[in-house]
C-alpha positions as CSV (number, residue, x, y, z in Angstrom):
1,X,41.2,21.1,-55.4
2,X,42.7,23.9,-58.0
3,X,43.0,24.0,-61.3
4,X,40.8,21.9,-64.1
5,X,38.6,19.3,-62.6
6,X,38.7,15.6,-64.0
7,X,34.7,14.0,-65.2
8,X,33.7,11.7,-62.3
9,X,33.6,8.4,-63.0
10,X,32.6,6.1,-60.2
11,X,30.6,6.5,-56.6
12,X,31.5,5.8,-53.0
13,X,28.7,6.3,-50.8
14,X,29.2,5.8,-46.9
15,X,25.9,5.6,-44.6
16,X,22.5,4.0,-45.5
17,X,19.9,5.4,-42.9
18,X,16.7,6.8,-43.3
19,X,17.8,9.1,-46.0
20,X,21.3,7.8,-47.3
21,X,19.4,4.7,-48.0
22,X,17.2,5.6,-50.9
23,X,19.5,8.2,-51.9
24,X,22.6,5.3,-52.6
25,X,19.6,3.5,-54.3
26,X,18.5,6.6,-57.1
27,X,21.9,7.2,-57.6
28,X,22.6,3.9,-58.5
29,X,19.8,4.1,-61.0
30,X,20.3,6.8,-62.1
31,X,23.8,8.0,-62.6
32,X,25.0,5.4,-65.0
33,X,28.1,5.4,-62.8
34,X,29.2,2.0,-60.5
35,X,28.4,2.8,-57.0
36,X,29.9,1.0,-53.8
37,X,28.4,1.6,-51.0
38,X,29.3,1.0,-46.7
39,X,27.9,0.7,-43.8
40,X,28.0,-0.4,-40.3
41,X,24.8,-2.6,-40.7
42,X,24.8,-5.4,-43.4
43,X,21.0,-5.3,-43.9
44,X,20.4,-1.9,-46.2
45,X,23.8,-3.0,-47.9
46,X,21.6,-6.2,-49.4
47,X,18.8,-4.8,-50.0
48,X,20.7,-1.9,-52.3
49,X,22.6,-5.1,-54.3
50,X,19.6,-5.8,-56.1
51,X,19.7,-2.1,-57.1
52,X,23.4,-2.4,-58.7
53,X,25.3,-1.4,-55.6
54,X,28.7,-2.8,-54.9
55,X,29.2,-3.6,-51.2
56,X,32.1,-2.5,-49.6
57,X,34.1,-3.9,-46.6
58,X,35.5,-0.6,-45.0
59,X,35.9,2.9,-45.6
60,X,39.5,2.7,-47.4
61,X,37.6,0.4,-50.0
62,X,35.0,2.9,-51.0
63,X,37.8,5.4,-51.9
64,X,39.7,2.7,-53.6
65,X,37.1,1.9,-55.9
66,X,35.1,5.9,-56.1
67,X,36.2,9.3,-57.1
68,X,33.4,10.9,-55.5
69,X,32.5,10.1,-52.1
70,X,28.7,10.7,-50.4
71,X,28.0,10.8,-46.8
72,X,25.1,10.6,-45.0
73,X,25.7,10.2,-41.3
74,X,23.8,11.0,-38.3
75,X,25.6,13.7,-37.3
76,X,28.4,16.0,-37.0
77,X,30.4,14.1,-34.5
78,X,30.2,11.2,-36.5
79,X,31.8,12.7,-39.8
80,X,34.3,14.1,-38.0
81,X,35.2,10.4,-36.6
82,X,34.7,8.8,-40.1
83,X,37.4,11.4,-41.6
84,X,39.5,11.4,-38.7
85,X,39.8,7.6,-38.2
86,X,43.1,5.6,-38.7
87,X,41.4,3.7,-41.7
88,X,39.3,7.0,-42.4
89,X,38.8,9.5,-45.0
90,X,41.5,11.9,-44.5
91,X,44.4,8.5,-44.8
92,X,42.6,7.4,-48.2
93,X,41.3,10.9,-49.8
94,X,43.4,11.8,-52.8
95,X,41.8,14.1,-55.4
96,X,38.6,12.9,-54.5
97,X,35.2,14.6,-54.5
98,X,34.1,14.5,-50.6
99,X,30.2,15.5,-51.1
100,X,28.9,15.6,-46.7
101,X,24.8,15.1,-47.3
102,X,24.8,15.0,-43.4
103,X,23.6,18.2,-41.3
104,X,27.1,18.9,-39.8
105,X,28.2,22.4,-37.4
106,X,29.8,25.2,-40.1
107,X,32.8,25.1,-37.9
108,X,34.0,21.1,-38.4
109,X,32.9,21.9,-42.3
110,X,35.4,24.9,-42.7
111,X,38.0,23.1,-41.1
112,X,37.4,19.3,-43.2
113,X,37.3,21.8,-46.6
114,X,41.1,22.9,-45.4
115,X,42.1,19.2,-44.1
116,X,40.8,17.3,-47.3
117,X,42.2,20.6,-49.8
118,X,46.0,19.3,-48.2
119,X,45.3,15.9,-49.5
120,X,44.5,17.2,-53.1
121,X,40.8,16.7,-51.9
122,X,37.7,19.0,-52.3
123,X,35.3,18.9,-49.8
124,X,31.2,20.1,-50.4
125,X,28.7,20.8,-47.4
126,X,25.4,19.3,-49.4
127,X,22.8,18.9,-46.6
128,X,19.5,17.8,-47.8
129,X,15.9,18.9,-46.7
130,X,12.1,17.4,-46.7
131,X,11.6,13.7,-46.1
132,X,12.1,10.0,-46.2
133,X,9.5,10.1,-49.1
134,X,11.4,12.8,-50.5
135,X,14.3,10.8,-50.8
136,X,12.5,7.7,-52.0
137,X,11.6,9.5,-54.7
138,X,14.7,11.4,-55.3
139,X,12.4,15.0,-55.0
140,X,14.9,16.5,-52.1
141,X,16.0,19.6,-51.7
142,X,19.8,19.8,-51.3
143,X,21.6,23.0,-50.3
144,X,25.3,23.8,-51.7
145,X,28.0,25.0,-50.0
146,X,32.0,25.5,-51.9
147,X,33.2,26.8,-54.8
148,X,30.3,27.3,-57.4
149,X,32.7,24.7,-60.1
150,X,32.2,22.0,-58.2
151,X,28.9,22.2,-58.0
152,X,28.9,22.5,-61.4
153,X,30.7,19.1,-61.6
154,X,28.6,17.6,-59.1
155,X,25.3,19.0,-60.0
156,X,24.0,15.7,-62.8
157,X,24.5,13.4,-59.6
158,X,22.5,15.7,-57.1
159,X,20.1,15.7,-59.6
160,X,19.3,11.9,-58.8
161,X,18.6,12.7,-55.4
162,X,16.7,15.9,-56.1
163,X,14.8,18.1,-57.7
164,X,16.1,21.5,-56.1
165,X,19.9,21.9,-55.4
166,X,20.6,25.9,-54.2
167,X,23.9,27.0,-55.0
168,X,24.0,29.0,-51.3
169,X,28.0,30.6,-52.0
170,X,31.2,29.8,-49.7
171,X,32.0,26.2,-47.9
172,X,29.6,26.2,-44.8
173,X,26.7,27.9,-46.0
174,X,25.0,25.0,-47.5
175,X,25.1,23.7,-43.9
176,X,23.9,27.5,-42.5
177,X,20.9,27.5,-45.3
178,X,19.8,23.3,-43.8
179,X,20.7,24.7,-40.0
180,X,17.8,27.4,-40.5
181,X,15.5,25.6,-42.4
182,X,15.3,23.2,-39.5
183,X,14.8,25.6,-36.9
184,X,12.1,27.2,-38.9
185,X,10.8,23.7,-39.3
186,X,10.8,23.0,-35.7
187,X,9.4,26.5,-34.4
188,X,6.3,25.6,-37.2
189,X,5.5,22.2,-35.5
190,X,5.8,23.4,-32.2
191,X,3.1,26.0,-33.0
192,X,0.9,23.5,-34.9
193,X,1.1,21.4,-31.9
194,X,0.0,24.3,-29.5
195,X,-3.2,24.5,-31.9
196,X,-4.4,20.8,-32.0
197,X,-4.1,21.3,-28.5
198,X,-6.4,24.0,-28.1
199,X,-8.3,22.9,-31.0
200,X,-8.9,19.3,-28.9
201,X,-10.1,21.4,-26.2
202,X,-12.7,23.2,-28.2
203,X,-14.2,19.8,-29.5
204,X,-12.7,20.3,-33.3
205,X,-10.8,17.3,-34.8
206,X,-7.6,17.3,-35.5
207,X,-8.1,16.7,-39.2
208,X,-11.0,19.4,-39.7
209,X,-8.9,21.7,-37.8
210,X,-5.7,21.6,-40.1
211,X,-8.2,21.5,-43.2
212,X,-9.5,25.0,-42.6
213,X,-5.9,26.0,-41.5
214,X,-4.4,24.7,-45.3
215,X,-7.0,27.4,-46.4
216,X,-5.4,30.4,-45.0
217,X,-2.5,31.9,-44.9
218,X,-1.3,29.7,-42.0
219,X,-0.4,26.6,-44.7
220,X,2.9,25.2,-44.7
221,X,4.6,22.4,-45.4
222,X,4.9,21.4,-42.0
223,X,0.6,21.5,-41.8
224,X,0.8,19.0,-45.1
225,X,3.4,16.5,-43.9
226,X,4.3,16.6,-40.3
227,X,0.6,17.9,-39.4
228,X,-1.6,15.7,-41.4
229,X,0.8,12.7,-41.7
230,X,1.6,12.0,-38.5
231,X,0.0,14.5,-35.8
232,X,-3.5,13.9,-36.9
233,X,-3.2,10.3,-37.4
234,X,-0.6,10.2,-33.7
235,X,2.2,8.0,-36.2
236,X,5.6,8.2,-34.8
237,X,7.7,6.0,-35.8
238,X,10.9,5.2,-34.5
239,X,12.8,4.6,-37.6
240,X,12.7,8.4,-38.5
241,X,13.7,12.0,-38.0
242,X,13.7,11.3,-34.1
243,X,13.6,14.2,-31.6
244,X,17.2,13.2,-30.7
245,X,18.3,13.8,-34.2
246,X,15.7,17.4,-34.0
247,X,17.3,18.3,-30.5
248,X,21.0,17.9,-32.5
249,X,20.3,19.7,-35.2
250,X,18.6,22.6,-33.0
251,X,22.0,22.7,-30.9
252,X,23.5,23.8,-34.2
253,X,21.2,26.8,-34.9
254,X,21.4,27.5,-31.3
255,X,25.5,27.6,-31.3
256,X,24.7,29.7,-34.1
257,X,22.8,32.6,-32.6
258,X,25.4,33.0,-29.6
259,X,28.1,33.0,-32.3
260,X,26.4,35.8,-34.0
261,X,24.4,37.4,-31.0
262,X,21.4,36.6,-32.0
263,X,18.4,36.2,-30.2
264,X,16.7,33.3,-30.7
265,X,13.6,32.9,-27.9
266,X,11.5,30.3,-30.3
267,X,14.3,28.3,-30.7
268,X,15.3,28.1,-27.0
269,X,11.7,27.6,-26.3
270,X,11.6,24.3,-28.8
271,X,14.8,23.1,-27.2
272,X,12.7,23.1,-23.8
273,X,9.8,21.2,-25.8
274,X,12.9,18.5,-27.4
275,X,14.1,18.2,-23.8
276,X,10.8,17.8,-22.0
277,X,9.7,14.9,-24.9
278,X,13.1,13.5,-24.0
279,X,12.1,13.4,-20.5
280,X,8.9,11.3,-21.0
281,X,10.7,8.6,-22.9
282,X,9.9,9.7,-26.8
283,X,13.1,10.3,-28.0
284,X,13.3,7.9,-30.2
285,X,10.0,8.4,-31.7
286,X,9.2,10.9,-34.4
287,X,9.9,14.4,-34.0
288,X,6.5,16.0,-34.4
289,X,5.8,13.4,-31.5
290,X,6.2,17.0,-29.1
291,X,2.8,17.3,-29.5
292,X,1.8,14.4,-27.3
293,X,3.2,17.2,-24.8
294,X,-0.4,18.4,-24.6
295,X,-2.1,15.2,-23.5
């Protein structure tokens, strides 16, 4: 959208997973702006009313009632359906903010920045990184992609979610900045996997073994979350970062490297792991769950 920018004053926010959830929730308490909220399953929807939020019955309501408009969807795909639909966002968007938390391909974010610009719209790739925890306690990280005013504008209500928001430059590289830190993040549990392994097979437990790693200079925050919160203790819940959502988000970084020529051998070796965990029935489970590869 050109020219001067109005103050926002009120929230949409579509999709309450894992992380959309708790993020609906600290901006509600937080922003000092009304929030309505949707989503396909009633339950998070009541549980966020006691937190302020208005419940919506369809897409077309949150924009009749928000200026600014979150999502947080599972993937890609199912932005691209949500903006696309015949009660979507793209038949209701006028001069509103579209902020996309979700991890989405650069291409479909270029092209939704151009749809939503004809309606008088701007559109902001916003992904966010680190965990469920990190979003209950509103400490995320959130990567910005689009013209460096909006953030500007948008930056008090990314505040309530997080604690570091990266302007990263053009429309798409917020999305580009999330794609790689996931790979990264993948090709780091993969290896921490391949040493509990061997570390099993020496006789060292798992949690000895990743306290003398923190030490050195192979620390990470993989070692401290995914390592010693759910690979030592073998938690992998379903109702999280799943391999299927990993193996997604890895297809992304992958169409990546061929886009750019770009070898990528740790990734494709991870997308052999994601497959192979696939195969024996975990994905649904936790993705640091690969590690159960081993056994």
């Amino acid at each position: 959208m050109k020219g001067k920018m109005q103050p926002l004053s009120a929230i949409g926010f579509i999709g309450l997973g894992v992380m959309g959830e708790p993020m609906c929730r600290n901006l509600a308490l937080k922003s000092n702006l009304p929030v309505t909220a949707y989503d396909l399953m009633p339950e998070p929807i009541v549980r966020l009313e006691s937190s302020g939020v208005r419940p919506s019955k369809s897409i077309g309501e949150v924009l009749q009632n928000a200026d600014i408009i979150f999502l947080s969807l599972p993937s890609g795909a199912i932005v691209r359906q949500i903006a696309f639909a015949e009660d979507g966002l793209l038949t209701h968007a006028k001069q509103h903010a579209i902020v996309d938390l979700s991890t989405s391909p650069i291409s479909l974010t270029k092209s939704l920045a151009d749809d939503f610009a004809k309606t008088g719209s701007y559109f902001v790739d916003a992904p966010v990184a680190r965990t469920r925890q990190a979003a209950e306690d509103g400490t995320l990280s959130i990567m910005v992609g689009g013209q460096e005013n909006e953030l500007k504008n948008l930056h008090p209500l990314l505040a309530c979610m997080a604690t570091d928001i990266t302007y990263c430059g053009r429309i798409g590289l917020g999305q580009a900045a999330k794609i790689l830190n996931n790979m990264v993040l993948f090709q780091t549990v993969s290896a921490l996997s391949e040493a509990l392994a061997m570390g099993d097979r020496l006789g060292f437990s798992r949690q000895d073994l990743l306290g003398v790693l923190s030490k050195g200079s192979a620390n990470s925050f993989a070692l401290n979350n995914h390592g010693m919160k759910a690979m030592v203790p073998g938690q992998f819940p379903k109702k999280a970062f799943s391999v299927n959502y990993a193996k997604k988000d890895l297809e992304y970084a992958l169409e990546l490297a061929a886009e750019f020529n770009t070898d990528c051998d740790g990734a494709q070796l991870v997308m052999k792991r994601f497959n192979a965990a696939i195969e024996k029935g975990l994905a649904d489970q936790y993705f640091p769950v690969i590690s159960k590869l081993w056994e």
